[in-house]
N, C-alpha and C positions, 0 to 999 in steps of 0.2 A: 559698690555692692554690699559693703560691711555695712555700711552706712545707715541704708534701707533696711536689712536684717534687721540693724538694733533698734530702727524703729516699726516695724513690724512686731519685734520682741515687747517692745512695751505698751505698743496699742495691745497687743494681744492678751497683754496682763492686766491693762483696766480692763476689755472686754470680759474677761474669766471672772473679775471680782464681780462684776456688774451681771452676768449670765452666765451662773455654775454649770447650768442644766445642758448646754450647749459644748459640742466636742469641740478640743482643740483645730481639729485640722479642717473642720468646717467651718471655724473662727476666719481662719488662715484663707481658705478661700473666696472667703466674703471679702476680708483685706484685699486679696490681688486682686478679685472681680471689680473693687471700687474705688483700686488706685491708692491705697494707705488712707481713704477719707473715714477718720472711724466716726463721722458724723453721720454718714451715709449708711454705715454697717447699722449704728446704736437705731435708725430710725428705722432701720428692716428688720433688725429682732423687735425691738419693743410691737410693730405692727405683726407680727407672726403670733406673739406672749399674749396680745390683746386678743387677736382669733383664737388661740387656743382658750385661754380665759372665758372668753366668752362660748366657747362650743362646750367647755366644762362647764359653766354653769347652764347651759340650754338641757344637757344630756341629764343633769340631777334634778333641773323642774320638769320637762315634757320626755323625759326619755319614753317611760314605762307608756305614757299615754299614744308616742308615735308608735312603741312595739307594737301597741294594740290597732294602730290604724292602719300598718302595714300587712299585719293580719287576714283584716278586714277587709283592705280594698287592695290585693293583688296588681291593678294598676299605678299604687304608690311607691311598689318597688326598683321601678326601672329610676327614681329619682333619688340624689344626694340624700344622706339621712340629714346634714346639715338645713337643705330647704325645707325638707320637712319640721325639722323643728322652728326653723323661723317663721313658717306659716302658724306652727302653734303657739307661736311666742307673737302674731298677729292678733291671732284671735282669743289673745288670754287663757290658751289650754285649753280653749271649750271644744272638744273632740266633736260634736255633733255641727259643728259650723265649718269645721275644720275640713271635714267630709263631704261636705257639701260644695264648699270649694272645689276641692279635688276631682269630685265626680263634674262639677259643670266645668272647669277646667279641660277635664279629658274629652268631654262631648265637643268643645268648640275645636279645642286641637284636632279631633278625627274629622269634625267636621270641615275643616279649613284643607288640612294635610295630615294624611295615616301617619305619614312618618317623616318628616320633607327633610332631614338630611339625608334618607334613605334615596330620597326620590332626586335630590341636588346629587348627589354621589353616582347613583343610573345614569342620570342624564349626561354627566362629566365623560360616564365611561362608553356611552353609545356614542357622544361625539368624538373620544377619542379614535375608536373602532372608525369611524366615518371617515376620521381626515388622519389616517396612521401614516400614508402616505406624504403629506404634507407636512407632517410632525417630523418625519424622517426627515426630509429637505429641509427643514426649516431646523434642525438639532444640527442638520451638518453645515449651515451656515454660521452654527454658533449661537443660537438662538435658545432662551433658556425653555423649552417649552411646557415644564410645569406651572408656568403662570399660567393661571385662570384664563386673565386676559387674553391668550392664545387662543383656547377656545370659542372664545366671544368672536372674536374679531377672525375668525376663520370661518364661523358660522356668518356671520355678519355679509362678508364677502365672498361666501360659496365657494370656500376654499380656494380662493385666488390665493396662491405665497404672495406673487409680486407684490401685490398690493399692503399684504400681511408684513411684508419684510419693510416697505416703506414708513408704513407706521410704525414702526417698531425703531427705525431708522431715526426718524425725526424724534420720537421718545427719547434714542439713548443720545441725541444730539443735546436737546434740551436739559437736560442732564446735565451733560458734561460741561453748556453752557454756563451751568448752575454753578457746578460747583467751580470753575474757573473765573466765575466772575467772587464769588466767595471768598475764597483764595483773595484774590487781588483787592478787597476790598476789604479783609478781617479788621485793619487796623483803624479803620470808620467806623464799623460796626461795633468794636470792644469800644468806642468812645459814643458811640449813640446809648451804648448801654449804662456806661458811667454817668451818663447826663441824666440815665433815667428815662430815655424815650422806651415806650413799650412798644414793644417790635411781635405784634402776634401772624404775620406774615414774610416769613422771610425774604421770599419769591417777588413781592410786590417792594419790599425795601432795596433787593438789590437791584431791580429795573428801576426805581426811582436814582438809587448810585451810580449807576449807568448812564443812566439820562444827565445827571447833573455833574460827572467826569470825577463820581467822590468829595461834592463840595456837600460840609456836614454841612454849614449852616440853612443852605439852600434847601436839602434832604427835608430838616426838619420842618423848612417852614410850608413845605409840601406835604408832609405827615399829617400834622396841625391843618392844614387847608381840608384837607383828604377826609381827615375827624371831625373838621365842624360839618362839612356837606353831609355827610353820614349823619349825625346829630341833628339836623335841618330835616332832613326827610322822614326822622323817623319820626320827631316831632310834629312834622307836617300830618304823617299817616296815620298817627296818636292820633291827635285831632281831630281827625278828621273821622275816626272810627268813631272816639269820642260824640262828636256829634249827629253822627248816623244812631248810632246807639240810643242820645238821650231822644230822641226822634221817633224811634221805633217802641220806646216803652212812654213816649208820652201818646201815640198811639194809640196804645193796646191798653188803655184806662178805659174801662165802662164804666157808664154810671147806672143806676140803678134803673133806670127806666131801659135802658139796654139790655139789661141784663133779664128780665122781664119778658121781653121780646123776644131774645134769644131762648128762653126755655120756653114759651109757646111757638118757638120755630120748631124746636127741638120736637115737639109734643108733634108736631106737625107733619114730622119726617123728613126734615130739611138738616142736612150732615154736611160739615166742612168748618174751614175756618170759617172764625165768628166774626174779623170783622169783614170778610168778603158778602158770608152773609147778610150781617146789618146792612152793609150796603145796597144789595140786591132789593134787599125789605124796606130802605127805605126812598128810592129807584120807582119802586113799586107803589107809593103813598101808601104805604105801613097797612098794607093787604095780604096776607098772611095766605090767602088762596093764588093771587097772581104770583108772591115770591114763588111759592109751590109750583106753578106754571111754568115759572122763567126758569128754574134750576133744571125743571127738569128737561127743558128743550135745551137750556147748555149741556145738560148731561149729554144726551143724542147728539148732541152737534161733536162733542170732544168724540162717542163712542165711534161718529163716522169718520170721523181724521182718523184716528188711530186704526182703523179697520183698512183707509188708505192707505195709510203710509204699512201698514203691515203687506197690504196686496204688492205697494210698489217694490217691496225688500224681496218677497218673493217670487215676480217678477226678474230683479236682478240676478237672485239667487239662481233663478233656471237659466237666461241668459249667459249668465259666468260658467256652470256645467255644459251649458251648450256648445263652447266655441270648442273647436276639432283643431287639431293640431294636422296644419297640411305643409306637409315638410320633402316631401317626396312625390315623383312622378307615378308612384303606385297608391297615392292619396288622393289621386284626382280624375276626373272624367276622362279619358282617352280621345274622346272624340272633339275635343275643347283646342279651338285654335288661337280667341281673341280674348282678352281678359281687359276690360276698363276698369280702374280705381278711382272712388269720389276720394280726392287725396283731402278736403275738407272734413269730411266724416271722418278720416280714420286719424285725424289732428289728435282727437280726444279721447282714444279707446284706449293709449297708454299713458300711465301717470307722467310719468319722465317727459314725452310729448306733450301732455297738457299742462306741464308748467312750463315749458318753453314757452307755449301758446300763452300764456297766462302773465309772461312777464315779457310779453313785446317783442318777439325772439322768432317771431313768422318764416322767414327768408334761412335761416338754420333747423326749422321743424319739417318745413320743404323738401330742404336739402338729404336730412334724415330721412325721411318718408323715400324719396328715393332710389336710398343708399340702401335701405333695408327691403322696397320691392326689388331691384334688382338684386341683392345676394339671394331673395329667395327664389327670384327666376332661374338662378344658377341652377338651383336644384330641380325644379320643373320642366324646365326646357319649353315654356311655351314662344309660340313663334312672332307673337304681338302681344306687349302690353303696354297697355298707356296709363299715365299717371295724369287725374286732370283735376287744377286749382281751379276757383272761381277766376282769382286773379292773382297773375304772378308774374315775373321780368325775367327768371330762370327757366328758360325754355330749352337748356341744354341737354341733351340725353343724356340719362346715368347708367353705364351698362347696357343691358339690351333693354330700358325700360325706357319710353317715350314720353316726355314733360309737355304736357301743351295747356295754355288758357283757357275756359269758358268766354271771359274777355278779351276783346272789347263787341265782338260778334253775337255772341251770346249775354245774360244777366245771369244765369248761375250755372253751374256744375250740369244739376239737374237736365236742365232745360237743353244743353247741348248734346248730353246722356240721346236725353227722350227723340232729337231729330236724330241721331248716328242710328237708334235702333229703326227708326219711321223711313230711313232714306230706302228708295227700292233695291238698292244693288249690294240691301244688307239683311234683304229679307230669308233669304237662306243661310247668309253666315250667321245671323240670330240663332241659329238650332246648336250653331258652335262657338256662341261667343257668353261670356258670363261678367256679369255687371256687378262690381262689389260697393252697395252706397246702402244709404240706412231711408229710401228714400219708397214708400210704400207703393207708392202711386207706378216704381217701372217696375214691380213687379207685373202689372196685370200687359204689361206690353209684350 
Protein backbone atom coordinates (compact mmCIF):
# COMPACT_ATOMS: atom_id res chain seq x y z
CA UNK A 1 0.00 0.00 0.00
CA UNK A 2 3.03 2.36 0.93
CA UNK A 3 4.34 1.34 -2.28
CA UNK A 4 1.49 2.55 -4.46
CA UNK A 5 1.11 5.83 -2.33
CA UNK A 6 4.61 6.78 -3.19
CA UNK A 7 4.00 6.21 -6.57
CA UNK A 8 0.90 7.95 -6.78
CA UNK A 9 3.03 10.83 -5.03
CA UNK A 10 5.26 11.24 -7.70
CA UNK A 11 3.08 10.67 -10.85
CA UNK A 12 1.08 13.39 -9.18
CA UNK A 13 4.19 15.70 -9.17
CA UNK A 14 4.97 15.39 -12.73
CA UNK A 15 1.25 15.73 -13.47
CA UNK A 16 1.20 19.22 -11.31
CA UNK A 17 4.37 20.47 -13.13
CA UNK A 18 2.91 19.64 -16.43
CA UNK A 19 -0.85 20.91 -15.51
CA UNK A 20 -0.88 23.77 -12.74
CA UNK A 21 -4.32 24.82 -13.68
CA UNK A 22 -5.68 21.27 -12.60
CA UNK A 23 -6.61 20.50 -8.71
CA UNK A 24 -4.83 18.24 -6.80
CA UNK A 25 -7.50 15.77 -5.83
CA UNK A 26 -8.83 15.62 -9.38
CA UNK A 27 -5.29 14.74 -10.41
CA UNK A 28 -5.73 11.91 -7.72
CA UNK A 29 -8.67 10.74 -9.12
CA UNK A 30 -7.90 10.46 -12.64
CA UNK A 31 -4.82 8.34 -11.15
CA UNK A 32 -7.08 5.72 -9.43
CA UNK A 33 -9.71 5.93 -12.40
CA UNK A 34 -6.82 4.66 -14.65
CA UNK A 35 -4.94 2.39 -12.53
CA UNK A 36 -1.48 4.59 -11.91
CA UNK A 37 -1.22 4.76 -16.08
CA UNK A 38 -0.22 8.43 -16.10
CA UNK A 39 0.07 7.89 -19.84
CA UNK A 40 -3.68 7.46 -19.94
CA UNK A 41 -4.16 10.59 -17.40
CA UNK A 42 -1.47 12.96 -19.66
CA UNK A 43 -3.64 12.02 -22.93
CA UNK A 44 -7.12 12.98 -21.05
CA UNK A 45 -6.00 16.43 -19.90
CA UNK A 46 -3.94 17.31 -22.88
CA UNK A 47 -7.46 16.37 -24.95
CA UNK A 48 -9.65 18.38 -22.34
CA UNK A 49 -6.67 21.69 -22.72
CA UNK A 50 -7.10 21.20 -26.52
CA UNK A 51 -11.20 21.66 -26.17
CA UNK A 52 -10.81 24.21 -23.94
CA UNK A 53 -8.03 25.91 -26.22
CA UNK A 54 -10.00 25.66 -28.93
CA UNK A 55 -13.65 27.03 -27.42
CA UNK A 56 -11.29 29.88 -26.19
CA UNK A 57 -10.23 30.77 -29.30
CA UNK A 58 -13.94 30.10 -31.13
CA UNK A 59 -15.58 32.40 -28.24
CA UNK A 60 -12.74 35.56 -29.06
CA UNK A 61 -13.35 35.22 -33.05
CA UNK A 62 -17.39 34.39 -33.40
CA UNK A 63 -18.36 35.05 -29.84
CA UNK A 64 -20.18 38.60 -30.32
CA UNK A 65 -21.36 37.35 -33.97
CA UNK A 66 -23.24 34.13 -32.27
CA UNK A 67 -24.60 36.76 -29.30
CA UNK A 68 -26.00 38.29 -32.26
CA UNK A 69 -27.55 35.07 -33.92
CA UNK A 70 -29.02 33.89 -30.84
CA UNK A 71 -30.73 37.18 -30.66
CA UNK A 72 -32.02 36.95 -33.75
CA UNK A 73 -33.26 33.52 -34.34
CA UNK A 74 -34.77 32.37 -30.78
CA UNK A 75 -34.69 28.87 -32.16
CA UNK A 76 -30.86 28.81 -31.81
CA UNK A 77 -31.10 28.87 -28.34
CA UNK A 78 -32.26 25.59 -27.31
CA UNK A 79 -28.52 24.50 -28.81
CA UNK A 80 -24.91 24.27 -27.29
CA UNK A 81 -23.24 27.72 -27.74
CA UNK A 82 -20.07 25.43 -28.58
CA UNK A 83 -22.17 24.18 -31.97
CA UNK A 84 -23.02 27.16 -32.66
CA UNK A 85 -19.76 28.56 -32.95
CA UNK A 86 -18.44 25.65 -34.88
CA UNK A 87 -21.11 26.19 -37.39
CA UNK A 88 -19.65 29.74 -37.54
CA UNK A 89 -16.17 28.65 -37.65
CA UNK A 90 -17.85 26.45 -40.90
CA UNK A 91 -18.88 29.23 -42.48
CA UNK A 92 -15.92 31.66 -41.88
CA UNK A 93 -18.08 33.96 -39.46
CA UNK A 94 -20.39 34.82 -42.39
CA UNK A 95 -23.64 35.31 -40.06
CA UNK A 96 -26.04 35.70 -43.08
CA UNK A 97 -25.08 31.80 -44.22
CA UNK A 98 -25.00 30.97 -40.84
CA UNK A 99 -28.55 31.69 -40.51
CA UNK A 100 -29.58 30.18 -43.17
CA UNK A 101 -28.35 27.12 -42.00
CA UNK A 102 -30.10 27.25 -39.05
CA UNK A 103 -33.43 28.20 -40.31
CA UNK A 104 -33.47 25.31 -42.98
CA UNK A 105 -32.04 23.04 -40.30
CA UNK A 106 -35.04 23.66 -38.19
CA UNK A 107 -37.63 23.33 -41.05
CA UNK A 108 -36.39 19.77 -41.89
CA UNK A 109 -36.07 18.91 -38.13
CA UNK A 110 -39.95 19.99 -37.59
CA UNK A 111 -40.51 18.53 -40.71
CA UNK A 112 -39.10 14.94 -40.03
CA UNK A 113 -39.92 15.01 -36.01
CA UNK A 114 -41.22 18.24 -33.60
CA UNK A 115 -39.25 16.97 -31.13
CA UNK A 116 -38.36 12.98 -31.50
CA UNK A 117 -36.58 12.40 -28.08
CA UNK A 118 -39.84 13.96 -26.78
CA UNK A 119 -41.67 11.65 -28.76
CA UNK A 120 -39.01 8.34 -28.15
CA UNK A 121 -39.39 9.11 -24.29
CA UNK A 122 -43.83 9.11 -24.83
CA UNK A 123 -43.67 6.18 -26.53
CA UNK A 124 -41.19 4.43 -23.82
CA UNK A 125 -43.52 5.67 -21.19
CA UNK A 126 -47.03 4.60 -22.82
CA UNK A 127 -45.51 1.23 -23.23
CA UNK A 128 -44.32 1.21 -19.98
CA UNK A 129 -48.09 2.11 -18.57
CA UNK A 130 -49.14 -0.99 -21.21
CA UNK A 131 -47.10 -3.91 -19.84
CA UNK A 132 -46.58 -2.42 -15.88
CA UNK A 133 -47.84 -5.60 -15.26
CA UNK A 134 -45.42 -7.74 -17.04
CA UNK A 135 -42.53 -5.33 -15.85
CA UNK A 136 -43.63 -6.41 -12.30
CA UNK A 137 -43.19 -10.16 -13.22
CA UNK A 138 -40.51 -9.80 -15.07
CA UNK A 139 -38.43 -7.28 -12.17
CA UNK A 140 -39.42 -10.28 -9.72
CA UNK A 141 -37.81 -12.84 -11.81
CA UNK A 142 -34.66 -10.66 -11.64
CA UNK A 143 -35.02 -9.22 -14.74
CA UNK A 144 -33.25 -5.88 -15.27
CA UNK A 145 -36.16 -4.18 -16.87
CA UNK A 146 -34.76 -0.76 -17.66
CA UNK A 147 -33.28 -2.10 -20.72
CA UNK A 148 -34.82 -0.60 -23.68
CA UNK A 149 -34.78 -4.00 -25.13
CA UNK A 150 -37.60 -5.07 -22.56
CA UNK A 151 -39.77 -2.79 -24.17
CA UNK A 152 -39.10 -4.06 -27.59
CA UNK A 153 -39.40 -7.35 -27.04
CA UNK A 154 -42.72 -7.14 -24.92
CA UNK A 155 -44.29 -5.15 -27.55
CA UNK A 156 -42.85 -7.58 -30.14
CA UNK A 157 -44.53 -10.59 -28.33
CA UNK A 158 -47.77 -8.88 -27.07
CA UNK A 159 -46.73 -9.05 -23.80
CA UNK A 160 -46.04 -12.62 -23.53
CA UNK A 161 -43.22 -12.85 -20.17
CA UNK A 162 -42.80 -16.52 -21.25
CA UNK A 163 -41.56 -15.88 -24.16
CA UNK A 164 -39.80 -12.57 -22.95
CA UNK A 165 -37.97 -14.28 -20.06
CA UNK A 166 -36.78 -16.97 -22.75
CA UNK A 167 -35.04 -14.57 -24.68
CA UNK A 168 -33.68 -12.99 -22.11
CA UNK A 169 -32.57 -16.45 -20.91
CA UNK A 170 -30.64 -17.34 -23.93
CA UNK A 171 -28.90 -13.66 -23.96
CA UNK A 172 -27.75 -14.02 -20.48
CA UNK A 173 -26.64 -17.77 -21.52
CA UNK A 174 -24.46 -16.48 -24.29
CA UNK A 175 -22.95 -14.29 -22.09
CA UNK A 176 -21.74 -16.17 -19.72
CA UNK A 177 -20.86 -18.51 -22.51
CA UNK A 178 -18.61 -15.54 -23.52
CA UNK A 179 -17.11 -14.67 -20.98
CA UNK A 180 -16.27 -18.46 -19.79
CA UNK A 181 -14.81 -19.26 -22.85
CA UNK A 182 -12.63 -15.86 -22.45
CA UNK A 183 -11.43 -16.85 -19.21
CA UNK A 184 -10.26 -20.26 -20.46
CA UNK A 185 -8.81 -19.05 -23.25
CA UNK A 186 -6.91 -15.45 -22.26
CA UNK A 187 -3.62 -16.88 -22.45
CA UNK A 188 -4.19 -17.61 -26.56
CA UNK A 189 -5.43 -14.47 -26.90
CA UNK A 190 -2.54 -12.40 -25.04
CA UNK A 191 -0.24 -14.52 -27.51
CA UNK A 192 -2.46 -13.75 -30.69
CA UNK A 193 -1.82 -10.30 -29.72
CA UNK A 194 1.82 -10.46 -29.16
CA UNK A 195 2.10 -11.99 -32.71
CA UNK A 196 0.21 -8.91 -33.83
CA UNK A 197 -2.82 -10.72 -35.22
CA UNK A 198 -5.70 -8.06 -35.28
CA UNK A 199 -8.47 -9.30 -33.25
CA UNK A 200 -11.53 -6.59 -34.29
CA UNK A 201 -13.99 -9.32 -33.29
CA UNK A 202 -13.78 -11.01 -30.23
CA UNK A 203 -16.94 -13.25 -30.44
CA UNK A 204 -15.79 -14.65 -33.71
CA UNK A 205 -12.03 -15.26 -32.30
CA UNK A 206 -13.24 -17.12 -29.49
CA UNK A 207 -15.70 -19.57 -31.52
CA UNK A 208 -12.84 -20.01 -33.84
CA UNK A 209 -10.71 -21.07 -30.19
CA UNK A 210 -13.44 -23.22 -29.47
CA UNK A 211 -13.54 -24.85 -32.66
CA UNK A 212 -9.86 -25.49 -32.79
CA UNK A 213 -9.44 -26.71 -28.69
CA UNK A 214 -7.00 -23.18 -28.43
CA UNK A 215 -4.59 -24.46 -31.27
CA UNK A 216 -3.00 -20.82 -31.90
CA UNK A 217 -1.45 -21.73 -34.95
CA UNK A 218 -4.62 -23.38 -36.55
CA UNK A 219 -6.63 -20.04 -35.15
CA UNK A 220 -4.46 -17.93 -37.23
CA UNK A 221 -4.31 -19.66 -40.24
CA UNK A 222 -8.25 -19.55 -40.03
CA UNK A 223 -8.02 -15.71 -39.39
CA UNK A 224 -5.84 -15.33 -42.54
CA UNK A 225 -8.41 -17.64 -44.51
CA UNK A 226 -11.36 -15.56 -43.11
CA UNK A 227 -9.40 -12.11 -44.29
CA UNK A 228 -8.50 -13.17 -47.74
CA UNK A 229 -12.35 -14.41 -48.52
CA UNK A 230 -13.33 -11.01 -47.20
CA UNK A 231 -10.82 -9.32 -49.49
CA UNK A 232 -11.91 -11.50 -52.46
CA UNK A 233 -15.44 -10.34 -52.41
CA UNK A 234 -14.93 -7.05 -51.72
CA UNK A 235 -12.64 -6.95 -54.57
CA UNK A 236 -15.05 -9.06 -56.58
CA UNK A 237 -18.00 -6.17 -55.76
CA UNK A 238 -15.37 -3.34 -56.54
CA UNK A 239 -15.26 -4.67 -59.71
CA UNK A 240 -17.75 -5.25 -60.53
CA UNK A 241 -19.45 -1.85 -59.52
CA UNK A 242 -16.40 -0.63 -61.24
CA UNK A 243 -17.67 -2.02 -64.27
CA UNK A 244 -21.50 -1.30 -64.15
CA UNK A 245 -20.36 2.21 -63.50
CA UNK A 246 -17.94 2.70 -66.43
CA UNK A 247 -20.99 1.26 -68.49
CA UNK A 248 -23.44 3.55 -67.46
CA UNK A 249 -21.48 6.81 -67.97
CA UNK A 250 -20.25 5.34 -71.25
CA UNK A 251 -23.87 5.44 -71.95
CA UNK A 252 -24.92 8.47 -71.04
CA UNK A 253 -22.42 10.35 -73.75
CA UNK A 254 -24.45 12.09 -76.51
CA UNK A 255 -23.28 13.41 -79.26
CA UNK A 256 -24.20 16.24 -80.76
CA UNK A 257 -26.67 15.30 -83.23
CA UNK A 258 -28.45 13.76 -80.03
CA UNK A 259 -28.39 16.42 -78.36
CA UNK A 260 -30.10 18.37 -81.14
CA UNK A 261 -32.84 15.82 -81.07
CA UNK A 262 -33.20 15.94 -77.69
CA UNK A 263 -34.04 19.87 -77.45
CA UNK A 264 -36.51 19.68 -80.41
CA UNK A 265 -38.07 16.79 -78.41
CA UNK A 266 -38.01 18.98 -75.69
CA UNK A 267 -39.60 21.92 -77.79
CA UNK A 268 -42.05 19.35 -78.60
CA UNK A 269 -43.40 18.47 -75.14
CA UNK A 270 -41.85 15.23 -74.71
CA UNK A 271 -40.31 15.05 -70.80
CA UNK A 272 -38.29 12.27 -69.08
CA UNK A 273 -34.96 10.74 -69.25
CA UNK A 274 -33.08 11.37 -72.32
CA UNK A 275 -31.83 8.48 -73.10
CA UNK A 276 -35.22 6.60 -72.94
CA UNK A 277 -36.37 9.19 -74.94
CA UNK A 278 -33.74 9.12 -77.85
CA UNK A 279 -34.67 5.68 -77.86
CA UNK A 280 -38.32 6.01 -78.31
CA UNK A 281 -37.42 8.83 -81.15
CA UNK A 282 -35.28 6.71 -82.59
CA UNK A 283 -38.02 3.36 -82.42
CA UNK A 284 -39.92 5.89 -84.19
CA UNK A 285 -37.52 6.57 -87.34
CA UNK A 286 -36.58 10.03 -85.90
CA UNK A 287 -40.53 11.31 -86.24
CA UNK A 288 -40.61 13.73 -83.81
CA UNK A 289 -44.77 13.56 -84.23
CA UNK A 290 -44.96 9.53 -83.77
CA UNK A 291 -42.43 9.85 -80.54
CA UNK A 292 -45.13 12.36 -79.47
CA UNK A 293 -47.73 9.61 -80.08
CA UNK A 294 -45.91 6.65 -78.45
CA UNK A 295 -45.06 8.67 -75.16
CA UNK A 296 -48.18 9.66 -74.81
CA UNK A 297 -50.10 6.38 -75.13
CA UNK A 298 -47.29 4.90 -72.58
CA UNK A 299 -48.18 7.84 -70.42
CA UNK A 300 -52.10 6.31 -70.40
CA UNK A 301 -51.07 3.06 -70.36
CA UNK A 302 -48.72 3.55 -66.82
CA UNK A 303 -51.76 6.26 -65.83
CA UNK A 304 -54.11 3.00 -66.08
CA UNK A 305 -51.87 0.52 -64.09
CA UNK A 306 -51.49 2.87 -61.52
CA UNK A 307 -55.29 3.68 -61.17
CA UNK A 308 -55.40 -0.32 -60.95
CA UNK A 309 -53.32 -1.19 -58.59
CA UNK A 310 -54.74 1.90 -56.51
CA UNK A 311 -58.58 0.39 -57.04
CA UNK A 312 -56.86 -3.19 -56.00
CA UNK A 313 -55.20 -1.54 -52.45
CA UNK A 314 -58.68 -0.12 -51.92
CA UNK A 315 -60.23 -2.92 -52.48
CA UNK A 316 -58.02 -4.73 -49.84
CA UNK A 317 -58.20 -1.89 -47.74
CA UNK A 318 -62.31 -2.41 -47.38
CA UNK A 319 -62.02 -6.10 -47.37
CA UNK A 320 -59.50 -5.94 -44.18
CA UNK A 321 -62.17 -3.36 -42.33
CA UNK A 322 -64.76 -5.80 -43.32
CA UNK A 323 -63.90 -8.97 -41.55
CA UNK A 324 -66.19 -9.16 -38.13
CA UNK A 325 -64.77 -10.57 -35.34
CA UNK A 326 -67.28 -13.65 -34.51
CA UNK A 327 -66.20 -15.04 -31.31
CA UNK A 328 -69.30 -15.67 -29.55
CA UNK A 329 -72.73 -17.38 -29.94
CA UNK A 330 -74.36 -13.75 -29.61
CA UNK A 331 -72.35 -12.94 -32.93
CA UNK A 332 -74.22 -15.18 -34.95
CA UNK A 333 -77.46 -16.21 -36.49
CA UNK A 334 -79.44 -18.22 -34.04
CA UNK A 335 -81.30 -20.01 -36.46
CA UNK A 336 -77.88 -21.42 -38.09
CA UNK A 337 -77.52 -25.34 -37.63
CA UNK A 338 -74.79 -26.30 -40.41
CA UNK A 339 -71.76 -24.45 -41.14
CA UNK A 340 -69.28 -25.77 -44.21
CA UNK A 341 -65.64 -24.43 -44.56
CA UNK A 342 -63.65 -24.38 -48.02
CA UNK A 343 -60.62 -25.35 -45.84
CA UNK A 344 -58.53 -24.42 -49.29
CA UNK A 345 -59.72 -20.82 -49.31
CA UNK A 346 -59.01 -20.20 -45.76
CA UNK A 347 -55.13 -21.71 -46.37
CA UNK A 348 -54.28 -18.20 -47.30
CA UNK A 349 -56.28 -15.52 -45.31
CA UNK A 350 -53.50 -15.77 -42.60
CA UNK A 351 -49.81 -14.91 -43.07
CA UNK A 352 -48.48 -17.60 -40.66
CA UNK A 353 -50.88 -20.33 -42.76
CA UNK A 354 -49.73 -18.98 -45.96
CA UNK A 355 -46.13 -19.57 -45.26
CA UNK A 356 -46.69 -23.00 -44.21
CA UNK A 357 -48.55 -23.39 -47.48
CA UNK A 358 -45.85 -21.70 -49.13
CA UNK A 359 -43.03 -23.79 -47.95
CA UNK A 360 -44.63 -27.48 -48.56
CA UNK A 361 -45.95 -27.69 -45.07
CA UNK A 362 -49.92 -28.75 -46.48
CA UNK A 363 -50.62 -31.81 -44.10
CA UNK A 364 -49.71 -29.24 -40.76
CA UNK A 365 -51.78 -26.10 -42.34
CA UNK A 366 -54.62 -28.86 -42.41
CA UNK A 367 -53.98 -29.81 -39.24
CA UNK A 368 -54.10 -26.22 -37.98
CA UNK A 369 -57.07 -25.10 -39.87
CA UNK A 370 -58.73 -27.72 -37.86
CA UNK A 371 -57.43 -27.17 -34.63
CA UNK A 372 -58.53 -23.48 -34.87
CA UNK A 373 -62.18 -24.29 -36.46
CA UNK A 374 -62.84 -26.39 -33.72
CA UNK A 375 -61.57 -24.12 -30.64
CA UNK A 376 -63.82 -21.64 -32.32
CA UNK A 377 -66.78 -24.01 -32.33
CA UNK A 378 -66.17 -24.29 -28.69
CA UNK A 379 -67.35 -20.95 -28.31
CA UNK A 380 -70.48 -21.16 -30.88
CA UNK A 381 -71.77 -24.35 -30.10
CA UNK A 382 -72.91 -25.00 -33.51
CA UNK A 383 -74.29 -28.60 -33.91
CA UNK A 384 -72.43 -29.58 -37.48
CA UNK A 385 -69.45 -28.27 -38.97
CA UNK A 386 -67.35 -29.55 -41.63
CA UNK A 387 -64.09 -28.74 -42.70
CA UNK A 388 -63.64 -29.63 -46.47
CA UNK A 389 -59.99 -30.05 -48.56
CA UNK A 390 -59.89 -30.56 -52.14
CA UNK A 391 -57.66 -33.37 -51.10
CA UNK A 392 -56.43 -34.88 -48.13
CA UNK A 393 -55.44 -38.38 -46.09
CA UNK A 394 -56.49 -36.66 -42.64
CA UNK A 395 -59.92 -37.37 -42.45
CA UNK A 396 -59.92 -37.62 -38.60
CA UNK A 397 -62.25 -35.36 -36.58
CA UNK A 398 -60.84 -32.57 -34.66
CA UNK A 399 -63.08 -31.73 -31.87
CA UNK A 400 -66.57 -31.42 -32.99
CA UNK A 401 -65.41 -30.37 -36.47
CA UNK A 402 -65.77 -32.77 -39.35
CA UNK A 403 -62.56 -33.29 -41.87
CA UNK A 404 -63.77 -34.84 -45.12
CA UNK A 405 -62.26 -34.85 -48.97
CA UNK A 406 -63.77 -33.31 -52.19
CA UNK A 407 -61.64 -36.35 -53.51
CA UNK A 408 -61.63 -38.75 -55.02
CA UNK A 409 -65.60 -38.33 -55.82
CA UNK A 410 -65.68 -34.94 -56.35
CA UNK A 411 -62.66 -32.56 -58.37
CA UNK A 412 -62.89 -29.62 -56.01
CA UNK A 413 -64.04 -28.31 -52.85
CA UNK A 414 -66.39 -26.21 -54.90
CA UNK A 415 -68.06 -28.59 -56.82
CA UNK A 416 -68.96 -30.87 -53.70
CA UNK A 417 -70.08 -27.43 -51.89
CA UNK A 418 -72.54 -26.89 -54.99
CA UNK A 419 -74.14 -30.89 -54.88
CA UNK A 420 -74.44 -30.87 -50.66
CA UNK A 421 -76.53 -27.44 -51.26
CA UNK A 422 -78.63 -29.05 -54.86
CA UNK A 423 -79.34 -32.48 -52.82
CA UNK A 424 -83.28 -32.47 -52.14
CA UNK A 425 -83.17 -33.36 -48.43
CA UNK A 426 -81.08 -30.16 -48.07
CA UNK A 427 -83.43 -27.89 -49.44
CA UNK A 428 -84.71 -26.64 -46.27
CA UNK A 429 -81.63 -27.09 -44.12
CA UNK A 430 -80.21 -24.50 -46.65
CA UNK A 431 -82.38 -21.67 -44.92
CA UNK A 432 -80.04 -22.89 -41.77
CA UNK A 433 -76.84 -23.78 -43.17
CA UNK A 434 -74.01 -21.25 -44.06
CA UNK A 435 -71.17 -21.70 -46.55
CA UNK A 436 -67.77 -20.06 -45.77
CA UNK A 437 -65.57 -20.26 -49.29
CA UNK A 438 -64.48 -17.26 -51.55
CA UNK A 439 -66.31 -18.90 -54.18
CA UNK A 440 -68.83 -16.40 -56.03
CA UNK A 441 -70.72 -18.50 -58.12
CA UNK A 442 -72.59 -20.51 -54.37
CA UNK A 443 -73.57 -17.46 -53.52
CA UNK A 444 -76.43 -17.32 -56.00
CA UNK A 445 -77.40 -21.02 -54.83
Amino acid sequence: MTTNQQEYDEQLCVLQERFPQESKDKLMRLLQRHNGDIDQVRAHLVQREYHANKWTTLETRFGAAVTTLQQELPSSQSMKRIRLLQIMECFSGDVEQARNFLQSFREQHHKHDENSNISRHKKRKELREKYATQLAELSTAGINVNCPCILRQLEKNQGDVTKVMERMSRHAAKKEKLAELDAKYANQIAQLEIDGTIIKNKRILLHLLEKTDGQVDVVKQLLNERKQRTKEYRDKHYNEAQETGSTLRKRQKLSVDDMDNLKRLRSAGVHGNPMKILAIFHECNESIEMTVARTQQEREQRLQCRDGRKLQRNILVEAENGYININNRDDWPRDIEQVYLDGNNMMFVVDSLRRLCLNRSGKKTERALGEIASAWNEQMHIPYVELIFDSTHQLDQIGTVKISSAQPKYRTTDDMLVEITQQPENHEKNKRTIIVTSDRGLAAL
